[in-house]
N, C-alpha and C positions, 0 to 999 in steps of 0.2 A: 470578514471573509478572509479566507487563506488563500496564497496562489503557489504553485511551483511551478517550475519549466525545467524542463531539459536543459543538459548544458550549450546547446548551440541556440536554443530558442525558439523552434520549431512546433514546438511542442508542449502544453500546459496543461493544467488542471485548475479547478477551482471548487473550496470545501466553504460553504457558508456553515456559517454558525460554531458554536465552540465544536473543538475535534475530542474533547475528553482524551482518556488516555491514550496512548499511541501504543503498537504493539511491536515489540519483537519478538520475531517467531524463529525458531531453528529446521526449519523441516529441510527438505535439500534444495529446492528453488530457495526460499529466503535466505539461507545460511548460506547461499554463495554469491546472492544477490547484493545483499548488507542490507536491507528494506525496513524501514520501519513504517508501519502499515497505520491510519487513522480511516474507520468505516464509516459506510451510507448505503445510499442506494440510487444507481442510475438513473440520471433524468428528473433526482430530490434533490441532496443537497448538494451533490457530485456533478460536475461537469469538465471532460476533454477539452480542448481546441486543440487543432491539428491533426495531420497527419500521422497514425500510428500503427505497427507492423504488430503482431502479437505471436506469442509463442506459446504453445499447449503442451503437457508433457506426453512424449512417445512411449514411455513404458508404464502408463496404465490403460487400461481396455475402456475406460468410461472417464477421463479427468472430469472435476468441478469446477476449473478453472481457465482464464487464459491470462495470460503475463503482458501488457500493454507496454510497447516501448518506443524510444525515439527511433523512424529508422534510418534518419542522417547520422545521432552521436551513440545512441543504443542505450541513452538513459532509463531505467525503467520509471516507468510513468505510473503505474496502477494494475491492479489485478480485477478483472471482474468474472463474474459465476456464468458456466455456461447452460444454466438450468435456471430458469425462474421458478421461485418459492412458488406454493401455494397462495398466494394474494398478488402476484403478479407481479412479483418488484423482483428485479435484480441486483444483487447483492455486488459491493465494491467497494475497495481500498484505493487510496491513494497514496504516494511513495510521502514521507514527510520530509525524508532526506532531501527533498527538493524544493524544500520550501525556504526561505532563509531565514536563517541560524536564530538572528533576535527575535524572532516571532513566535518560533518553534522551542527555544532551549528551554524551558521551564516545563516544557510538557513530562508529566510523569509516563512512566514506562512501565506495559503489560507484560510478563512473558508468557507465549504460548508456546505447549511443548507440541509441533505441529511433525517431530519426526518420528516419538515412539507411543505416547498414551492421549494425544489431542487433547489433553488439560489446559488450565491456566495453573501455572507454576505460582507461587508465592511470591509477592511486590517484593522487592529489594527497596525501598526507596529511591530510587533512582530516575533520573529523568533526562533527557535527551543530550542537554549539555554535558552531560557524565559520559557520555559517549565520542563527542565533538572534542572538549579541549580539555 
């Protein structure tokens, strides 16, 4: 099991089982956020603790989303869907940047192009620690 927290500690997640790749995405939340994202599904392998403030974006008529964050240090926490699939689950990411470093650095890295064509872009080889140090 993985765990993150917030930087004041308020605030956690927690991802059982392997997270497989981790993604970084460029769209305009992520790419200002610095997120790198490992999925599930709320209330599976995904679980909050704490108190969390969330943010939705204002300039689309319908979002898919909301942005989960600390609301004492503003760490983001996770994003989850604000539409349940077809089978009843709700889709969710957890921030990985909030996990610590030795647990996480070898995780390889997805990139998703989430600003112009919603592809997955081609592996770089590259994996979390290429990012870090």
């Amino acid at each position: 099991m993985l765990t993150g927290s917030c930087h004041c500690g308020k605030a956690s997640w927690t991802l059982e089982g392997d997270p497989g790749s981790i993604t970084a995405c460029n769209c305009t939340l992520c790419r200002r956020y610095g997120t790198l994202w490992a999925y599930d599904y709320e209330g599976e392998r995904i679980a909050l603790t704490g108190e969390t403030a969330s943010y939705t974006r204002a300039d689309r008529d319908e979002p898919s989303l909301e942005i989960l964050f600390c609301p004492s240090c503003a760490c983001v926490l996770s994003w989850r869907g604000l539409r349940l699939r077809k089978d009843g689950r709700r889709r969710m990411a957890v921030n990985m940047r909030l996990a610590p470093a030795d647990l996480v650095q070898d995780l390889p890295i997805d990139h998703f192009d989430g600003l112009d064509t919603f592809e997955d872009l081609p592996s770089k080889g590259r994996c979390v620690r290429d990012l870090w140090f």
